[in-house]
C-alpha positions in Angstrom: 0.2 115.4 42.8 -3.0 115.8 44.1 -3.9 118.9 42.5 -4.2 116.5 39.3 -7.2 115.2 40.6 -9.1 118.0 41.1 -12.1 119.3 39.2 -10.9 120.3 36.0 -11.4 123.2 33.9 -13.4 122.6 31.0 -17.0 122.0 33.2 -17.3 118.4 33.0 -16.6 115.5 35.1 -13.3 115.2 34.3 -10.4 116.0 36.4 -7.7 118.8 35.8 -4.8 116.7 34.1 -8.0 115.3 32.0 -8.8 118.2 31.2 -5.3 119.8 30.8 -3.9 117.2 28.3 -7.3 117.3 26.6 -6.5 121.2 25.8 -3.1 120.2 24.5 -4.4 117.4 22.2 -6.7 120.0 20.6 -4.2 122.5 19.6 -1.8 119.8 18.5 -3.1 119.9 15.0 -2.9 123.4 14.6 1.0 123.7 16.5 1.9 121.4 13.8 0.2 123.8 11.0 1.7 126.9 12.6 5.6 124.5 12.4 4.7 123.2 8.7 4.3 126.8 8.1 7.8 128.0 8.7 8.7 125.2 5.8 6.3 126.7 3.3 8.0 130.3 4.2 11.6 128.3 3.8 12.4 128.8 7.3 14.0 125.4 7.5 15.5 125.6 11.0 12.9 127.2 12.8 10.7 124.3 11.3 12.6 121.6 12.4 13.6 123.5 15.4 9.5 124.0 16.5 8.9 120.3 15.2 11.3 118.6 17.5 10.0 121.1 20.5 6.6 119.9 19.6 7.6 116.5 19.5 9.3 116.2 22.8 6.3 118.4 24.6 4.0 115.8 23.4 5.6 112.7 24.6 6.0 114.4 28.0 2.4 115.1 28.1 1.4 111.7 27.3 3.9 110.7 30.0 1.8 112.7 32.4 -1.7 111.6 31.0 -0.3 107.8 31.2 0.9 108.7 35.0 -2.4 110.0 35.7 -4.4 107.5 34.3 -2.6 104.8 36.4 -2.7 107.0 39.4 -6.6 107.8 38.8 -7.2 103.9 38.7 -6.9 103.1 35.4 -9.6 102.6 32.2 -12.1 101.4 34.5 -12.1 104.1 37.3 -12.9 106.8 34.5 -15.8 104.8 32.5 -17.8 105.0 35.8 -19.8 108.1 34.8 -20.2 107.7 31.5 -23.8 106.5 30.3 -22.2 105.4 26.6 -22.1 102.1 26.4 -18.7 100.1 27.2 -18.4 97.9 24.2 -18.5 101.4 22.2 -15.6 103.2 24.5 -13.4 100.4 23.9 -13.6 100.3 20.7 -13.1 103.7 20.5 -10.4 103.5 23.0 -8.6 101.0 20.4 -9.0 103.3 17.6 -7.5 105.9 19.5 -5.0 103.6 20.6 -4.0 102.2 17.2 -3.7 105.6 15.4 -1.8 107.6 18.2 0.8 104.4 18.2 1.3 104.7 14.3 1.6 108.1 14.3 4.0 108.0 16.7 5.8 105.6 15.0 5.1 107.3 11.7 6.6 111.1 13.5 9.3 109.9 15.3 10.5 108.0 11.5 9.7 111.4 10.1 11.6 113.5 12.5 14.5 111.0 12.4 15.1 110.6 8.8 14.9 114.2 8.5 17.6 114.9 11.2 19.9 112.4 9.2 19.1 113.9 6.4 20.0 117.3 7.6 23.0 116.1 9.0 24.7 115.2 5.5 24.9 119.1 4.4 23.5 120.6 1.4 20.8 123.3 0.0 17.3 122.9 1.1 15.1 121.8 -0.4 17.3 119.2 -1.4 17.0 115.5 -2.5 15.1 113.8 0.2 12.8 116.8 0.2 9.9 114.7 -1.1 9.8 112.4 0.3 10.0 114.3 3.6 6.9 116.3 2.5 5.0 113.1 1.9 5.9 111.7 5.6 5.3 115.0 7.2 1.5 114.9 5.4 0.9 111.5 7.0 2.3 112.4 10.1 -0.2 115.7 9.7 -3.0 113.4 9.2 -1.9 110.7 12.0 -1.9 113.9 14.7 -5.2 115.2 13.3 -7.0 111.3 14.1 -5.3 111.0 17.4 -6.2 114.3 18.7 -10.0 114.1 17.2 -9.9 110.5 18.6 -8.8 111.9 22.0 -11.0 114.8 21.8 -13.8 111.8 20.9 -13.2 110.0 24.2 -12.8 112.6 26.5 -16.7 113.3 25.1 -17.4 109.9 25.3 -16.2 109.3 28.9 -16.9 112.8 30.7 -19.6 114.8 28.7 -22.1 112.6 27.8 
């Protein structure tokens, strides 16, 4: 595992699996467009198909950010070259924290309900339709403030 740790990609201070998961965060958003997509086009399957895929890829990544993070020493060991001030990376370390927990919360409801849903039969779009659409845009939104957050704190803590 020690190739984690190794200079990263991006040319900053961060290491590779920083840099790596960073990458993923910032194409999350648009993933998610490309899945909402197949919806739009009535591709039902392939949409819920790509969603789930998405879904599972991201909790595994933020497995491996969580493992590295430990591994790396934890919040402190990574604020040591930044020049922004700690009170201001924590609190932007609990925003981040706070909207990547309800939107997973809000995503894994979403994906769920839908699955159920999907489950009883019928013509899409059918009944719960909706209501689904609504969840999905809040989900949308929720992975859109947890990636800019992320992208925010990987500024904060290895750029400037």
């Amino acid at each position: 595992m020690n190739y984690m740790f190794q200079p990263g990609f991006l040319g900053t201070r961060a290491p590779f699996f920083m840099d790596f998961v960073t990458l993923i965060v910032a194409f999350l958003p648009l993933l998610i467009g490309v899945a909402i997509s197949f919806a739009r086009h009535r591709k039902y399957s392939l949409h819920a198909t790509v969603q789930t895929l998405i879904f599972i890829v991201s909790v595994v990544v933020v497995g491996y950010f969580e493992y590295g993070v430990r591994l790396g020493g934890g919040y402190e060991a990574f604020i040591q070259g930044t020049h922004v001030s700690q009170n201001y990376l924590l609190f932007v370390l609990i925003l981040h924290i706070l909207v990547s927990v309800i939107t997973l919360g809000i995503w894994t409801s979403t994906l769920v309900s839908a699955r159920r849903s999907s489950t009883r039969g019928g013509l899409l779009p059918g009944p719960d339709s909706g209501s689904h659409k609504r969840a999905g845009i809040r989900s949308f939104i929720g992975i859109a403030l947890t990636s800019l957050t992320g992208i925010w704190l990987y500024l904060l803590l290895f750029v400037f």
